[in-house]
BAFIDO-923445 format. One line per 10 residues: number of its first residue (from 1); for each residue x, y, z of C-alpha. Coordinates in nm, 2 decimals. Last residue first. Layout:
NUM> X:Y:Z ~ ...
REM end
This chain:
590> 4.64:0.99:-5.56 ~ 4.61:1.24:-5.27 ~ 4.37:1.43:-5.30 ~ 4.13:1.12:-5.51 ~ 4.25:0.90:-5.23 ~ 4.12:1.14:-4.94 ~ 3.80:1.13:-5.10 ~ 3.78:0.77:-5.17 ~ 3.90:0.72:-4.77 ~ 3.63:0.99:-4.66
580> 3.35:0.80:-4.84 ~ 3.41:0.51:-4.71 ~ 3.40:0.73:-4.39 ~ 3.05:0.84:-4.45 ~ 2.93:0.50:-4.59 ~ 3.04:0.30:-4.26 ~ 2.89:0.63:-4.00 ~ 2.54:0.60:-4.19 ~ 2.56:0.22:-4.15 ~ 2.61:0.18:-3.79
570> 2.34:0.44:-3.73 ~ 2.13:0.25:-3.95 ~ 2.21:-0.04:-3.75 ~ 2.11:0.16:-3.43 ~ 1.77:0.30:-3.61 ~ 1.67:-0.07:-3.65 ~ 1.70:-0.14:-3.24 ~ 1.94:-0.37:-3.09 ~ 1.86:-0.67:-2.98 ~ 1.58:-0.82:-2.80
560> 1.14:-0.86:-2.83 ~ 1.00:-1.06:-2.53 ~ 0.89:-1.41:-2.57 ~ 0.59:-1.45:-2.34 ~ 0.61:-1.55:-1.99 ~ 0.35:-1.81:-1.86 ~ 0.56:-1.94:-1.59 ~ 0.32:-2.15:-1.31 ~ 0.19:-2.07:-1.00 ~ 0.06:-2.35:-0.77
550> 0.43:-2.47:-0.66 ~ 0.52:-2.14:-0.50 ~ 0.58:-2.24:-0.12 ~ 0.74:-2.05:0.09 ~ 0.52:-2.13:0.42 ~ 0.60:-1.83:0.59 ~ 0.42:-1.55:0.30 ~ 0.15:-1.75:0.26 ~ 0.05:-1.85:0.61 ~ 0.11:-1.43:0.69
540> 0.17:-1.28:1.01 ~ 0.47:-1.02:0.98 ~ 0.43:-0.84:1.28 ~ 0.35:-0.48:1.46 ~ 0.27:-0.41:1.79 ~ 0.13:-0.08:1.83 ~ 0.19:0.14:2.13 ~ -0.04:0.40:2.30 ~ -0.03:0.74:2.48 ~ -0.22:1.02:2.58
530> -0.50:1.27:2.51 ~ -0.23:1.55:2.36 ~ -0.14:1.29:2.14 ~ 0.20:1.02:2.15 ~ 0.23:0.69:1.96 ~ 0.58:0.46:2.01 ~ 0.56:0.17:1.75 ~ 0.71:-0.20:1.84 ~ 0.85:-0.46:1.58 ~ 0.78:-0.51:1.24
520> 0.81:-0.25:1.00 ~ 0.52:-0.07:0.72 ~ 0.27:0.02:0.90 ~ 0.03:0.18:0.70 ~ -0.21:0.46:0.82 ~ -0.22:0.58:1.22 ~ -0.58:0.61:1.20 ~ -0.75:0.84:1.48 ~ -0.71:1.15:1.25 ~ -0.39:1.36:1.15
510> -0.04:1.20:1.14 ~ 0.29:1.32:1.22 ~ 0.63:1.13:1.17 ~ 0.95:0.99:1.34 ~ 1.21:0.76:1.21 ~ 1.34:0.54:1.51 ~ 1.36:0.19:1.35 ~ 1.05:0.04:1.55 ~ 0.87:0.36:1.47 ~ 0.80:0.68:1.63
500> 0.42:0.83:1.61 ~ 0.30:1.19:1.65 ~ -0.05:1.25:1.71 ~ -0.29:1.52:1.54 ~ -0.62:1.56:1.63 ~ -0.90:1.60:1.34 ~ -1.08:1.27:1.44 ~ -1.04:1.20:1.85 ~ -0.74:0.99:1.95 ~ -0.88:0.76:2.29
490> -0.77:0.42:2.11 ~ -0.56:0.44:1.77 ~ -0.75:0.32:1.55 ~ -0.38:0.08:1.37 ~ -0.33:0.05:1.05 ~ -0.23:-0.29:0.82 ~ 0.04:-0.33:0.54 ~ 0.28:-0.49:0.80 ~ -0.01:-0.71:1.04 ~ -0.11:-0.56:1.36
480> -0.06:-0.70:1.65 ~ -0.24:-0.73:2.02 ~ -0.59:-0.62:1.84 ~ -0.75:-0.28:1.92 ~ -1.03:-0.32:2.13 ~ -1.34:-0.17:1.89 ~ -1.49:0.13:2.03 ~ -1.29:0.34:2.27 ~ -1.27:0.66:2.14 ~ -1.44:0.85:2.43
470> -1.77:0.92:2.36 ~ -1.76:0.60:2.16 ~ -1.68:0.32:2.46 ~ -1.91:0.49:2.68 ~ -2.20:0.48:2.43 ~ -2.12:0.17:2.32 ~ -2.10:0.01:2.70 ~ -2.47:0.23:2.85 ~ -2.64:0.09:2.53 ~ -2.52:-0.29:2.58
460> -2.60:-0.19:2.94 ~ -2.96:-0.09:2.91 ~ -2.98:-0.33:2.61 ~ -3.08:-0.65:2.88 ~ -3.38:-0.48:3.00 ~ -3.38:-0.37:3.37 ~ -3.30:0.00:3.36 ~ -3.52:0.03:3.06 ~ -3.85:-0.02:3.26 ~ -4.00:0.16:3.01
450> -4.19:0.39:3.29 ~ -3.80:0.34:3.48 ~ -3.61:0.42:3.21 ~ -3.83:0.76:3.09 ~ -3.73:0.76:2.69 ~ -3.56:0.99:2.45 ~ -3.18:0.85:2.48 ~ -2.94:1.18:2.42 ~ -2.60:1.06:2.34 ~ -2.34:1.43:2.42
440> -2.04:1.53:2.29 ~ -1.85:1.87:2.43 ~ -1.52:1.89:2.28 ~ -1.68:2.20:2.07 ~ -2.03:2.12:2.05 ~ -2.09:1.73:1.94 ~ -2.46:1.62:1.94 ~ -2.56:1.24:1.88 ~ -2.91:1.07:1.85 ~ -3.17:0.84:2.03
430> -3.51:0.89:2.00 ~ -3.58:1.17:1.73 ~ -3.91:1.28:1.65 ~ -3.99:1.18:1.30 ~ -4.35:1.04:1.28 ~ -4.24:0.69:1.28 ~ -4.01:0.74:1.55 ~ -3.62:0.81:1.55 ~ -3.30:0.62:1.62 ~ -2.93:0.69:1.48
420> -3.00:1.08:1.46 ~ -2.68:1.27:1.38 ~ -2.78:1.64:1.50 ~ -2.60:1.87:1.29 ~ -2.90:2.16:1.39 ~ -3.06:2.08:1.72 ~ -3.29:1.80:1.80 ~ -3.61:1.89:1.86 ~ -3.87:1.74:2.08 ~ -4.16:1.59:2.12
410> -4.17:1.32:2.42 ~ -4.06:0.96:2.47 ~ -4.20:0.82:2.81 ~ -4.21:0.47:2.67 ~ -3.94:0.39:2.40 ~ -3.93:-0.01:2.51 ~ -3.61:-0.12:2.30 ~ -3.75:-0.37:2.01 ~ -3.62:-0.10:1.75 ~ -3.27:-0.10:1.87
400> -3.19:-0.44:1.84 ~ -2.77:-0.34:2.00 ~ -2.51:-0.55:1.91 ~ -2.34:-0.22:1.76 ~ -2.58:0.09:1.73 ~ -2.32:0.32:1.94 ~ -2.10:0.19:1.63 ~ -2.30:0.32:1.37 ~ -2.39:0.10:1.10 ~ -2.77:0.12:1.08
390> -2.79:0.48:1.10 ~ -3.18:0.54:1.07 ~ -3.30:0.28:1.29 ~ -3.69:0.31:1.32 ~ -3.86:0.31:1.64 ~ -4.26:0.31:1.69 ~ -4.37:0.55:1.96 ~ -4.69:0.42:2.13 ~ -4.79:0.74:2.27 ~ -4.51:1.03:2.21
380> -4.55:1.23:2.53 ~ -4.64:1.61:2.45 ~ -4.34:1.88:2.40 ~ -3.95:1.93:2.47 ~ -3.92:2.29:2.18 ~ -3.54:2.21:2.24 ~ -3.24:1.99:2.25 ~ -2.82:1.93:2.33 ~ -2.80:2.36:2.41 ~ -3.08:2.25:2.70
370> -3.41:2.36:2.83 ~ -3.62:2.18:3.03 ~ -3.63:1.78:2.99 ~ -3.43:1.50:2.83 ~ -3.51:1.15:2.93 ~ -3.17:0.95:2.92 ~ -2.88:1.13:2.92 ~ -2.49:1.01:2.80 ~ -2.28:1.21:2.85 ~ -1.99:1.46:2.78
360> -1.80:1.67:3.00 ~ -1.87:2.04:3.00 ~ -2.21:2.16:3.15 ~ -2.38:1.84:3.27 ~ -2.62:1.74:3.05 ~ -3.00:1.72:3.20 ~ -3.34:1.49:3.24 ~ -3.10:1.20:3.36 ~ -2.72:1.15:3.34 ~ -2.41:0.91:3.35
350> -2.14:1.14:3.26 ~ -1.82:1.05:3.07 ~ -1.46:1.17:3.16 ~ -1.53:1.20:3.57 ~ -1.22:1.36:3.79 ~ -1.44:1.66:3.89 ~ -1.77:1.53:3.94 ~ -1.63:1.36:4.21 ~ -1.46:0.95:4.29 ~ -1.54:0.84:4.00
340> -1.68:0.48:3.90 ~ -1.54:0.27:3.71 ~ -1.55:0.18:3.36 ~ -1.37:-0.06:3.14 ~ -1.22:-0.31:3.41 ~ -1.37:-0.62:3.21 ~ -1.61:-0.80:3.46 ~ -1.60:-0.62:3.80 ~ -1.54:-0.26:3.69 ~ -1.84:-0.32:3.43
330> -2.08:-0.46:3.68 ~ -1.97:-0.11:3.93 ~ -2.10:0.11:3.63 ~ -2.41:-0.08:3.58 ~ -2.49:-0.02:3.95 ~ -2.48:0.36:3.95 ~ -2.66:0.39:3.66 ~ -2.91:0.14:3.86 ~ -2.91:0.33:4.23 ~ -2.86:0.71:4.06
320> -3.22:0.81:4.16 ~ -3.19:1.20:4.19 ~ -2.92:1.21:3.82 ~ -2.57:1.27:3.72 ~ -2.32:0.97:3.77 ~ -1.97:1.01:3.64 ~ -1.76:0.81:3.50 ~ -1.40:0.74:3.54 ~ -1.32:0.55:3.23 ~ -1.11:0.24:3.36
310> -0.72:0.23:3.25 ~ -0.63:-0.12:3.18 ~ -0.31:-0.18:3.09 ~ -0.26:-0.21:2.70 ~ -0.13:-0.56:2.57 ~ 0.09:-0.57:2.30 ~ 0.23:-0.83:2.07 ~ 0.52:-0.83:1.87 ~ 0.55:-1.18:1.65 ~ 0.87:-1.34:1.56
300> 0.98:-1.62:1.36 ~ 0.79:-1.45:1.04 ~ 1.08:-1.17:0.98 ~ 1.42:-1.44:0.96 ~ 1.29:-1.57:0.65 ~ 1.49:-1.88:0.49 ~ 1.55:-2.08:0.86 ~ 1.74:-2.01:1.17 ~ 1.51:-2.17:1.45 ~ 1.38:-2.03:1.76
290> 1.04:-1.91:1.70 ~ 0.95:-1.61:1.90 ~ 0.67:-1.47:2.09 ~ 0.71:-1.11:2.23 ~ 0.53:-0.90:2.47 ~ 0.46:-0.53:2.53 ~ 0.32:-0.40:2.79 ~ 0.05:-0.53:3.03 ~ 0.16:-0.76:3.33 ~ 0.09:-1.16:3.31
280> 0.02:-1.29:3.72 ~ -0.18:-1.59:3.48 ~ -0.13:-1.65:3.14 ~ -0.38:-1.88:2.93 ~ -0.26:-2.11:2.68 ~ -0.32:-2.16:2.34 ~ -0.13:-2.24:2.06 ~ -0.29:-2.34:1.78 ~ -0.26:-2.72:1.56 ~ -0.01:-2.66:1.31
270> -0.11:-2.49:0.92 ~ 0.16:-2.66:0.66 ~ 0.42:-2.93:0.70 ~ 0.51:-3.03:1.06 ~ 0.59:-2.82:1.39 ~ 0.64:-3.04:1.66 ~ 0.58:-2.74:1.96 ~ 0.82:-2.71:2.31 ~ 0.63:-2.38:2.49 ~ 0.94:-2.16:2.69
260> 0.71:-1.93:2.88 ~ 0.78:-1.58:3.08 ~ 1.16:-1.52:2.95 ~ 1.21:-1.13:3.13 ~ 1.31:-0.86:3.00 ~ 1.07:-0.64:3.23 ~ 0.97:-0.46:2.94 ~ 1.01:-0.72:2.69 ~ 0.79:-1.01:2.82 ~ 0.86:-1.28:2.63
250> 0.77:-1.60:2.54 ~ 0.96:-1.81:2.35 ~ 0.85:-2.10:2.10 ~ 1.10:-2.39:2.09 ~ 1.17:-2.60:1.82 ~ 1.10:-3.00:1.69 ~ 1.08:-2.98:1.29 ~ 0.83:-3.31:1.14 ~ 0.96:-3.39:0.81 ~ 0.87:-3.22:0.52
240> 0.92:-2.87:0.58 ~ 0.68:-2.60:0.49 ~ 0.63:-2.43:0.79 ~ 0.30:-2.28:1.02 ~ 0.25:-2.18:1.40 ~ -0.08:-2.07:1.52 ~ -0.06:-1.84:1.85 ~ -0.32:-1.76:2.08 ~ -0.24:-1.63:2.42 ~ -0.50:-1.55:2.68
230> -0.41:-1.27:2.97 ~ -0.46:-1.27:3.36 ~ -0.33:-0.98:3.52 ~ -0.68:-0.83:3.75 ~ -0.78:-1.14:3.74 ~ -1.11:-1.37:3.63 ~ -1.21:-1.23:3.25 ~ -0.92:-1.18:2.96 ~ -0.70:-0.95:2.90 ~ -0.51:-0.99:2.54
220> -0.27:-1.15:2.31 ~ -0.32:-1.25:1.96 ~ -0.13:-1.42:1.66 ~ -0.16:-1.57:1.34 ~ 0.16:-1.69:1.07 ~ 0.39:-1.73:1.32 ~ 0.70:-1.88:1.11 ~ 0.87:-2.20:0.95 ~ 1.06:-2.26:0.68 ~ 1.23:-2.51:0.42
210> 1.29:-2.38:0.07 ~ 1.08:-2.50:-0.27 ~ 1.25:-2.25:-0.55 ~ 1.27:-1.91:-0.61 ~ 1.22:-1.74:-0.96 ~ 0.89:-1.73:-1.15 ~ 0.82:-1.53:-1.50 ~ 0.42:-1.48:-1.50 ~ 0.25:-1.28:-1.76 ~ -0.05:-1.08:-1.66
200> -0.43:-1.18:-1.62 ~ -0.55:-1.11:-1.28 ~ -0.44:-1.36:-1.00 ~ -0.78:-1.42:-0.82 ~ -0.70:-1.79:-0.79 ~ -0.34:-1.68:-0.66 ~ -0.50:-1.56:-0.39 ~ -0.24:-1.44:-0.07 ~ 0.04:-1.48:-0.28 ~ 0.37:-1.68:-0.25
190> 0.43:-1.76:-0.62 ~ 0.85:-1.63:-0.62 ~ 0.72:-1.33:-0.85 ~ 0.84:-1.11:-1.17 ~ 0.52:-1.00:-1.29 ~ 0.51:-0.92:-1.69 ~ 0.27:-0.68:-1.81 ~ 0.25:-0.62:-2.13 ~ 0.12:-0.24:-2.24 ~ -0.09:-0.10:-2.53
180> -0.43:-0.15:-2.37 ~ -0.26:-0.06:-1.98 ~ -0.43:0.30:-1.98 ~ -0.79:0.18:-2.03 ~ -0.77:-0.12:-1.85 ~ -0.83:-0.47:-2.00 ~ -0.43:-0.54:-1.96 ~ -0.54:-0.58:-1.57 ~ -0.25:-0.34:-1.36 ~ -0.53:-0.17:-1.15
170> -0.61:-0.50:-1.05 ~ -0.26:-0.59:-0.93 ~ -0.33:-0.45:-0.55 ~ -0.56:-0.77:-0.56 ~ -0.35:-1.00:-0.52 ~ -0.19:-0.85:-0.21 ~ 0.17:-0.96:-0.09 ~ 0.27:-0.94:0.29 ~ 0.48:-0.65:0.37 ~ 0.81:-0.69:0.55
160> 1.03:-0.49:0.27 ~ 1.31:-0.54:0.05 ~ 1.43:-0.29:-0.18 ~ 1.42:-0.16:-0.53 ~ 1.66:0.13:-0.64 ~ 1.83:-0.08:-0.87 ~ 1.50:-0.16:-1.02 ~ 1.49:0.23:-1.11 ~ 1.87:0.25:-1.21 ~ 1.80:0.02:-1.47
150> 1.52:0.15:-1.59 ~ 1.66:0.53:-1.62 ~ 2.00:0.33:-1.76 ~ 1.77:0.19:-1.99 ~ 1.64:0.51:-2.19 ~ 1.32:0.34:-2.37 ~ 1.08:0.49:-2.14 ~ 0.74:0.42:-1.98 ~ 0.74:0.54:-1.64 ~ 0.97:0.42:-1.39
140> 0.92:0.31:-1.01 ~ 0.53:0.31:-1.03 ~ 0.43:0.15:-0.69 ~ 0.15:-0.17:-0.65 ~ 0.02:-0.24:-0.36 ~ 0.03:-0.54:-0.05 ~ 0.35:-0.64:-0.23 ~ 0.44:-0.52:-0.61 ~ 0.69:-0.28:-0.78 ~ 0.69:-0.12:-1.05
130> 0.91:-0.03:-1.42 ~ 0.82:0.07:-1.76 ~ 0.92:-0.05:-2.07 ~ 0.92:0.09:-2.45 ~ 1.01:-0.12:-2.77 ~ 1.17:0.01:-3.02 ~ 1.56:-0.07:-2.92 ~ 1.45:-0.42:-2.88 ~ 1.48:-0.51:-2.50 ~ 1.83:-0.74:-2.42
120> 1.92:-0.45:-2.13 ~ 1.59:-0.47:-1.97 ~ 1.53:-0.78:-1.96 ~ 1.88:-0.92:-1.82 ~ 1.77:-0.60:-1.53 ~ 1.44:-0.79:-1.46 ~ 1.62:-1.09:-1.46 ~ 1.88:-0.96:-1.16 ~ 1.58:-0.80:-0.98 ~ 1.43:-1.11:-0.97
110> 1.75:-1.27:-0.85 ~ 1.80:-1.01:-0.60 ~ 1.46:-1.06:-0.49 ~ 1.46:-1.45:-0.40 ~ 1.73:-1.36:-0.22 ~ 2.15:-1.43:-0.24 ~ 2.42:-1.69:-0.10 ~ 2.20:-2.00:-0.13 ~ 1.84:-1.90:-0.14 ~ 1.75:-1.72:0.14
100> 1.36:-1.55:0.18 ~ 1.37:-1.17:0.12 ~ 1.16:-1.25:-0.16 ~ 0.89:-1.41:0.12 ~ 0.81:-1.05:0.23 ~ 0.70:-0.88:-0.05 ~ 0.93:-0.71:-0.32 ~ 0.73:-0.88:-0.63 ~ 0.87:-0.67:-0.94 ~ 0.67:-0.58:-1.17
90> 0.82:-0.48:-1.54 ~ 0.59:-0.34:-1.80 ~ 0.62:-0.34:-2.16 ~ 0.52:-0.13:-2.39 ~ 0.36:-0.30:-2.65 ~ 0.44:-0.36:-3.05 ~ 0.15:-0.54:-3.24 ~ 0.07:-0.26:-3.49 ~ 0.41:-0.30:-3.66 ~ 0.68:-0.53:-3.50
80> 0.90:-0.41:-3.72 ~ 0.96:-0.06:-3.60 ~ 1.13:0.26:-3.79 ~ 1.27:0.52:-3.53 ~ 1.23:0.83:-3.78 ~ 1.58:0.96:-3.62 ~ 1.74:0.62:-3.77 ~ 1.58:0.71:-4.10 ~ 1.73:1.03:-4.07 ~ 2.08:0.89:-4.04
70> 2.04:0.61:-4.30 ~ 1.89:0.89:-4.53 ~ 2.20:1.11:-4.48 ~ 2.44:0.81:-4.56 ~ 2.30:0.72:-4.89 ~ 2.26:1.06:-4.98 ~ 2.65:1.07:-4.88 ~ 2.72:0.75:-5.06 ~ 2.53:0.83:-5.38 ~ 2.70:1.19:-5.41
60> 3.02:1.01:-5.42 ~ 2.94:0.77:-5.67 ~ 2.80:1.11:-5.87 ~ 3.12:1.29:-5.83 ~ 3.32:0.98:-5.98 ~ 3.12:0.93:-6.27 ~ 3.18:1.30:-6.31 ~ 3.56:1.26:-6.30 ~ 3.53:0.93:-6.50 ~ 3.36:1.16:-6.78
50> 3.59:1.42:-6.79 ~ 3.95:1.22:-6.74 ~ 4.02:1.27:-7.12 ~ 3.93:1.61:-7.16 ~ 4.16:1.65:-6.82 ~ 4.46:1.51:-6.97 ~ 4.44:1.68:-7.29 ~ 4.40:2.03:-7.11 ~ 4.69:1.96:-6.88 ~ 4.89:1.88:-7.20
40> 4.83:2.24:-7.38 ~ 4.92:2.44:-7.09 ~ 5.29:2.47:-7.14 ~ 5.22:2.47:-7.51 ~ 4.99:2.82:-7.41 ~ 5.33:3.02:-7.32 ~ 5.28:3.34:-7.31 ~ 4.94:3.37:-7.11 ~ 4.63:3.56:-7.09 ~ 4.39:3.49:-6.82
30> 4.04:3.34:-6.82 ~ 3.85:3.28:-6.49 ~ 3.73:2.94:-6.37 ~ 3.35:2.89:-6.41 ~ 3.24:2.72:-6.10 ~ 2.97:2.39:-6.17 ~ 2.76:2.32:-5.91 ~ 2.64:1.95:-5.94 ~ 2.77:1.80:-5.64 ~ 2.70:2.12:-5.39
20> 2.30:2.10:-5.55 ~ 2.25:1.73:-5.44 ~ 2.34:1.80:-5.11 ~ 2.08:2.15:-5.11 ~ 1.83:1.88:-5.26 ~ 1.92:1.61:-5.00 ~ 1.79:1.79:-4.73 ~ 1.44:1.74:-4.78 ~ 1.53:1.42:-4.60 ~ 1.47:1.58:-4.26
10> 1.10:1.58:-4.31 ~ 1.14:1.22:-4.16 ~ 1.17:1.32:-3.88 ~ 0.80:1.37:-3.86 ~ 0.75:0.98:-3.84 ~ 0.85:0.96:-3.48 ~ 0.74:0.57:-3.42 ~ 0.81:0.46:-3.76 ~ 0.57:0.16:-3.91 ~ 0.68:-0.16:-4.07
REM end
C-alpha cells in the first residue's frame, strides 16, 4: 500500500488534544450544607458507578480516535495498487468513419458511451486523462481524478470529416518521457490509414462490419487540345459483398447544371478508375457524387475545382526579342500559362536581356552595366564549371542545371541577401535570386546566343520555373484537397495576409501562402489583395469509406473500478461518529 498525499497524515497529531478532553478531570467546588443525609445516597451511587463510568469514557474515546484516523486516513488517499498504479488515458477516435451509422446511433456515440462507463467505474485512486484522435491527437482533459471534469470533456467531443492518422499517436507511445506512468487506451472502430504502424497502446474496439461505398481519390483539371477541355479521374471504393449498381453524378455547380450521369458496378474494395475526358467543360467548381444512402454520408461526394486560366502577361525586354518572344507564344499554345502582353504597362513578369526593367520583376539573362540586382560586372569566366548550391529550390525543378552551356559568364557580384541556386567553381554566381521591395528579379549569367541557350531544351524549363515562381505559381494546386490537408494558395506572396470563408460560413485570417488545415468538406472562398481563389475540399480516404475494422483486434487491459479506499473510510468515520452520538445521547438520557 502506498498513500498518494502522505503529508495529511500529520493531521493525526490531533488525537493528543482529543485524548486530553477525555481525561480532564474538573474539581467540583465544596459548599456547606445542612442536610449531608440528603447527599449521602448520590455519593454511594456514584462510588459504585466509578469504574463503569470510566470504562465508558474510554469506549467513547476509542470511537472518536477511531473515527478521526478513518477521516485522515481518507485525506492521506491510501492506494493498493502500490508502485504499479497508472494514470490512465482515454482516446477517443472522432475521425470520419465514427460518424458511420450503426442502427439508431454512431460509431462515436458508442465510444463515447464506453469511455464515459470507464470513467465513472475508475478506482477512486487512479487518475485519467482525456483526448481525442483523427489526423492528430487533442488533449481534452488533463490528468484528474474529478469525473464530472472527464465526463464533461468526452461530452464535449464531436464528429468531424478528418481522415485518421496513425502516426499522430506517436507522441502518445508509453516509451515517452511524460506518458511512463500513464495507460493509454484508444477507443477506435479500426479504420486507420496504418494499422501496421499502430504504436503500442491498448485497443478497446466498437463498430462492426457495415456496408458502404464512397470516392476515396479524386482529380479534375485542364488538360492539352481546347481552350475547355478537362480530365476527370475518379476511383470509387465500398465494402459490400455483392456487387452494388449506382450512379455517379457530375456536376457543375455554378451553372447548376447535371454535366455527366456515369452508371459504375461498384464491388468489394478498390474499383477499376473513372476516367473520362470532358470536352466544352467551364472552370469553377464541380461536383461528383455517389448516389446511394449508405453508413457515411461525407465520402459520396467529392468537391472539385478547376481555376480558369488566367495567362501571365509577360513582358519582353531585350534588341533581339525573336526567341523570348517565341517561347512565350509556345506556352499560350500548349497550357495557356503565359502570354504575351500587349505594353510594358499591362506585363507581370519581364522577359529581359543585359538589364531589369525598373519595377516589375524578371527574369534577365546576361547582366551588364550597372544595376541595384548586381555589381563590380568584370572579365568572361572561361570554361565556367556549374555547381548547384540550392538543390531543392523550385526554379531548380526538372531542370540539370550543371550540364546548361554557361558561356559568356562574367565576374560579378551579387548583392547582399542574394540566394544563389547556381554558381562556378571559383564562386561567381550563375543563376541566383534578388527580392527588393515587391521587386524580384532571376538573373541567368550567361550570353544565350554564344551558349546557344535559346535552342537547348532548359531554355524553356528555365523560362516556365522562373515564371511560375516570380509570381506564385509553382506547383498547380490539385482539384481537392483532402480534410486534414492545406491548400498554396496560387499568386499569395509569403508575409501577405488573405482572408478565407468556409463551406459553413465562419470567416478567418491567415498569414503566408498556406491556408493551414481544412477541416470541412465542400467549397472554400479565399480573398488577398492579389486576387482570388477557391479550394475544394473532400473526404477522400479508402480507409475511412470502406468501414472495415477486421485487422485490429481488442487488447484492453482490465482497468481498476469501484470506489476508492478513502471513500469507505469516509463511510466508516461518519458510522463510528454517530454510534457514538446514539451512546452519548443514551447515557443523557438514560
Amino acid at each position: 500500500m502506498s498513500l498518494l498525499a502522505p503529508a495529511f497524515l500529520w493531521t493525526l497529531v490531533a488525537l493528543a488534544p482529543l485524548a486530553a478532553i477525555y481525561f480532564l478531570k474538573v474539581r467540583p467546588r465544596k459548599k456547606p450544607v445542612t442536610a449531608y443525609f440528603l447527599w449521602q445516597k448520590i455519593f454511594t451511587e456514584k462510588k459504585a458507578s466509578a469504574l463503569f463510568k470510566r470504562l465508558r469514557d474510554v469506549l467513547s474515546l476509542i470511537l472518536m480516535a477511531l473515527a478521526f484516523a478513518a477521516v485522515a486516513f481518507a485525506l492521506a488517499e491510501p492506494d493498493f495498487a502500490g508502485d504499479e498504479r497508472k494514470d490512465l488515458l482515454i482516446v477517443v477516435d472522432h475521425s470520419a468513419s465514427m460518424s458511420a451509422k450503426e442502427g439508431t446511433s454512431t460509431r462515436l456515440e458508442q465510444a463515447k458511451a464506453k469511455a464515459k462507463a470507464l470513467i465513472t467505474g475508475l478506482n477512486g485512486t487512479q487518475r485519467a486523462a482525456v483526448a481525442t484522435f483523427a489526423n492528430g491527437t487533442e488533449m481534452r482533459a488533463h490528468p484528474t481524478r474529478h469525473r464530472k471534469s472527464l465526463l464533461d470533456a468526452v461530452d464535449a467531443i464531436g464528429p468531424t470529416e478528418l481522415p485518421s492518422r496513425v502516426e499522430a499517436l506517436r507522441s502518445l507511445q508509453p516509451g515517452n518521457e511524460w506518458m511512463k506512468n500513464m495507460r493509454v487506451l484508444l477507443i477506435t472502430d479500426g479504420c486507420l490509414d496504418d494499422v501496421a504502424r499502430l504504436p503500442q497502446v491498448e485497443i478497446l474496439k466498437v463498430g462492426s462490419a457495415v456496408t458502404n461505398a464512397g470516392l476515396a481519390r479524386a482529380d479534375l483539371r485542364a488538360v492539352p487540345g481546347g481552350v475547355e477541355r478537362l480530365g476527370l479521374f475518379l476511383l470509387p471504393v465500398s465494402s459490400s459483398k455483392e456487387p452494388v449498381k449506382t450512379d455517379i453524378t457530375l456536376t457543375h455547380v455554378d451553372s447548376n447544371r447535371i454535366v455527366k450521369v456515369l452508371p459504375v458496378t461498384l464491388n468489394a474494395g478498390d474499383n477499376p478508375p473513372v476516367t473520362l475526358t470532358l470536352d466544352d467543360a467551364p472552370s469553377g467548381r464541380w461536383t461528383a457524387s455517389i448516389g446511394l444512402d449508405d453508413a457515411l454520408a461525407a465520402d459520396n461526394t467529392v468537391h472539385l475545382y478547376v481555376p480558369p486560366r488566367e495567362p501571365v502577361p509577360v513582358g519582353v525586354l531585350a534588341e533581339d526579342a525573336f526567341f523570348l518572344q517565341h517561347v512565350v507564344a509556345a506556352f499560350d499554345r500548349s497550357d495557356q500559362m503565359l502570354t504575351l502582353a500587349e505594353d510594358a504597362k499591362s506585363a507581370r513578369i519581364f522577359l529581359a536581356r543585359s538589364k531589369a526593367p525598373e519595377s516589375a520583376s524578371a527574369i534577365v539573362f546576361q547582366p551588364q552595366g550597372d544595376s541595384p540586382f548586381w555589381s563590380q560586372v568584370g572579365e568572361e569566366i572561361l570554361n565556367p564549371v556549374p555547381k548547384v548550391v540550392a538543390k531543392d529550390h523550385p526554379l531548380l525543378r526538372y531542370l540539370d542545371a550543371e550540364t546548361i552551356n554557361f558561356a559568356g559568364a562574367h565576374k560579378l557580384t551579387s548583392p547582399v541577401g542574394a540566394v544563389v541556386l547556381v554558381a562556378d567553381e571559383g564562386g561567381t554566381p550563375l543563376i541566383y535570386l534578388m527580392r527588393q521591395g515587391e521587386q524580384t528579379v532571376c538573373v541567368v549569367n550567361l550570353d544565350p546566343l554564344v551558349a546557344q541557350f535559346y535552342l537547348s531544351a532548359w531554355f524553356p524549363v528555365l523560362v516556365h520555373n522562373g515564371t511560375a515562381h516570380l509570381t506564385h505559381r509553382e506547383g498547380a494546386p490539385p482539384a481537392t484537397v483532402p480534410t486534414g490537408g492545406s491548400l498554396r494558395v496560387p499568386g499569395l506572396a509569403e508575409g501577405t495576409t488573405a482572408k478565407m470563408k468556409s463551406p459553413s460560413g465562419t470567416e478567418r485570417n491567415f498569414t503566408g501562402s498556406d491556408t493551414g488545415e481544412l477541416l470541412e468538406t465542400g467549397f472554400y472562398e479565399i480573398s488577398h489583395a492579389g486576387g482570388a481563389w477557391t479550394a475544394g475540399c473532400s473526404l477522400v480516404s479508402p480507409e475511412e469509406s470502406q468501414l472495415q475494422n477486421d485487422t485490429l483486434k481488442d487488447t484492453a487491459k482490465p482497468i481498476a473500478s469501484g470506489q476508492s479506499p478513502s471513500y469507505w473510510l469516509l463511510v466508516l468515520g461518519v458510522l463510528v461518529v454517530a454510534g457514538e452520538s446514539v451512546l452519548y445521547h443514551r447515557r443523557k438520557v438514560g
